[in-house]
DRENGU-644480 format. One line per field, with one value per residue (C-alpha): residue number from 1; x, y, z; residue in one letter. Coordinates in steps of 0.5 Angstrom, whole numbers. Example, Ala and Ser with C-alpha at 12.3 -4.5 7.8 and 13.67 -1.06 7.14 Angstrom:
BEGIN
k: c(1;2)
xx: c(25;27)
yy: c(-9;-2)
zz: c(16;14)
r: c(A;S)
//
This chain:
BEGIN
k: c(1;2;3;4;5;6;7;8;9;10;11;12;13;14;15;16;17;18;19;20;21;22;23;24;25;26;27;28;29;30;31;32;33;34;35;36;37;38;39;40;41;42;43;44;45;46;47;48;49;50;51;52;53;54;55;56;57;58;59;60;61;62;63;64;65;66;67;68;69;70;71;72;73;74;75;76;77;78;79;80;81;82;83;84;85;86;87;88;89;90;91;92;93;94;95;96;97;98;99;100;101;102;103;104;105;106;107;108;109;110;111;112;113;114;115;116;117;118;119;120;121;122;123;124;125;126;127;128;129;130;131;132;133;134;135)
xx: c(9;8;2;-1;-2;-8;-10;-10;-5;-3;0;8;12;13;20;22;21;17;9;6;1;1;1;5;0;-6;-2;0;-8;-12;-19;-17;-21;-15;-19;-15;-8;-11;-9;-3;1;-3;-8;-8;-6;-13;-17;-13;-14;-22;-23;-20;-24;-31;-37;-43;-45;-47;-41;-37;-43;-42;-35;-35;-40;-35;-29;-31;-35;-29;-23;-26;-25;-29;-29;-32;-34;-37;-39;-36;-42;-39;-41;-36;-33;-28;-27;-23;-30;-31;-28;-26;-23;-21;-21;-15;-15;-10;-6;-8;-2;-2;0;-6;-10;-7;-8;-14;-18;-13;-16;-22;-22;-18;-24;-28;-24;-25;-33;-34;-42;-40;-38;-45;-48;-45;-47;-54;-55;-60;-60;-66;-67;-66;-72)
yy: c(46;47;46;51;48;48;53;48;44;37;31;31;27;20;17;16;8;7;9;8;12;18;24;27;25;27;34;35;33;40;37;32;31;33;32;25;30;33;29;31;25;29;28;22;20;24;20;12;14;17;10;7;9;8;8;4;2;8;12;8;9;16;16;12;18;23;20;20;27;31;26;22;15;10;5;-3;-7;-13;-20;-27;-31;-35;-37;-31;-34;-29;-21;-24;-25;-19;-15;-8;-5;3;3;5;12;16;20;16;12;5;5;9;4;-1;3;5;-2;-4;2;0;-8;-5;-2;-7;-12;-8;-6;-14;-10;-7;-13;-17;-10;-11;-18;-16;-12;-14;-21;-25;-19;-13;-9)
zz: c(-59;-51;-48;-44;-36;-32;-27;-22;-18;-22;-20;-21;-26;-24;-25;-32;-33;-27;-30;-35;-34;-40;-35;-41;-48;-43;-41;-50;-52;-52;-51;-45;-39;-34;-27;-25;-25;-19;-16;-12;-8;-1;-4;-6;1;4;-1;1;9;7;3;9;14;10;16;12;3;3;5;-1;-6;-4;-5;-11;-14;-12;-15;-22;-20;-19;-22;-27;-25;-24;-20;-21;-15;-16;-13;-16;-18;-15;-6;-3;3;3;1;-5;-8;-8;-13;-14;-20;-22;-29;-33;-36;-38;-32;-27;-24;-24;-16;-16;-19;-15;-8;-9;-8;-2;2;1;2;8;11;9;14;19;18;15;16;10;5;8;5;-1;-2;0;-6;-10;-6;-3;4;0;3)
r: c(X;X;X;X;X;X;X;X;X;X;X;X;X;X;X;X;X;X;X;X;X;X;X;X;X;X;X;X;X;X;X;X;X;X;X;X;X;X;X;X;X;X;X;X;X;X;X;X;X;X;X;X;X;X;X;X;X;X;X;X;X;X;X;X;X;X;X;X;X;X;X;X;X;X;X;X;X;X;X;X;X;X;X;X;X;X;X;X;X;X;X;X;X;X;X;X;X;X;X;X;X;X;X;X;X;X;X;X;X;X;X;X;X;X;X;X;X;X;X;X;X;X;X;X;X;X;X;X;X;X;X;X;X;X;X)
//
């Protein structure tokens, strides 16, 4: 049996053994979402230097809202119940799903704790959200 490819470019095969992503199951289902194969290792890249650099809540809001848009992936940030003292409280997850890689999955939070090492405005906002001085 052969699966028609898609009309856009996907992601090229990860070496044998070293993923488990499900690249191949995902391409053999007729009825599968295949937006996350759109994203090609340039790509990839573009979007981790993207997640790097955010400017403020809103530009990662954004971001979060145009990832699941146009790949399908969601991502889970969230806040330990707990006193955050640092940005380990703050937990940032991609949701696994089918095709998407597992070094993408870890990637993708990095680059956003990265910038919210460098923009720590960006974490007190997330903080405040839903708190006590949210206007």
């Amino acid at each position: 049996m052969t699966t028609a490819s898609p009309i856009f470019p996907i992601r090229t095969e990860c070496p044998p053994g070293a993923c488990i992503c499900g690249r191949d199951a995902l391409l053999a289902q007729t009825d599968a979402d295949l937006r996350v194969l759109r994203l090609t290792r340039d790509d990839e890249k573009r979007l981790l230097e993207r997640l790097e650099n955010l400017g403020s809540l809103s530009d990662l809001r954004r971001m979060e809202a145009r990832i699941e848009q146009q790949l399908g992936v969601r991502l889970e940030i969230s806040i330990s119940p707990n006193v955050v003292r640092t940005l380990r409280g703050i937990t940032i997850l991609v949701v696994e799903q089918p095709g998407l890689c597992r070094k993408t999955r870890q990637a993708i939070p990095a680059a956003i704790k990265r910038s919210l090492e460098q923009r720590p405005e960006i974490a007190y906002e997330l903080l405040n959200v839903g708190g006590l001085f949210e206007a």
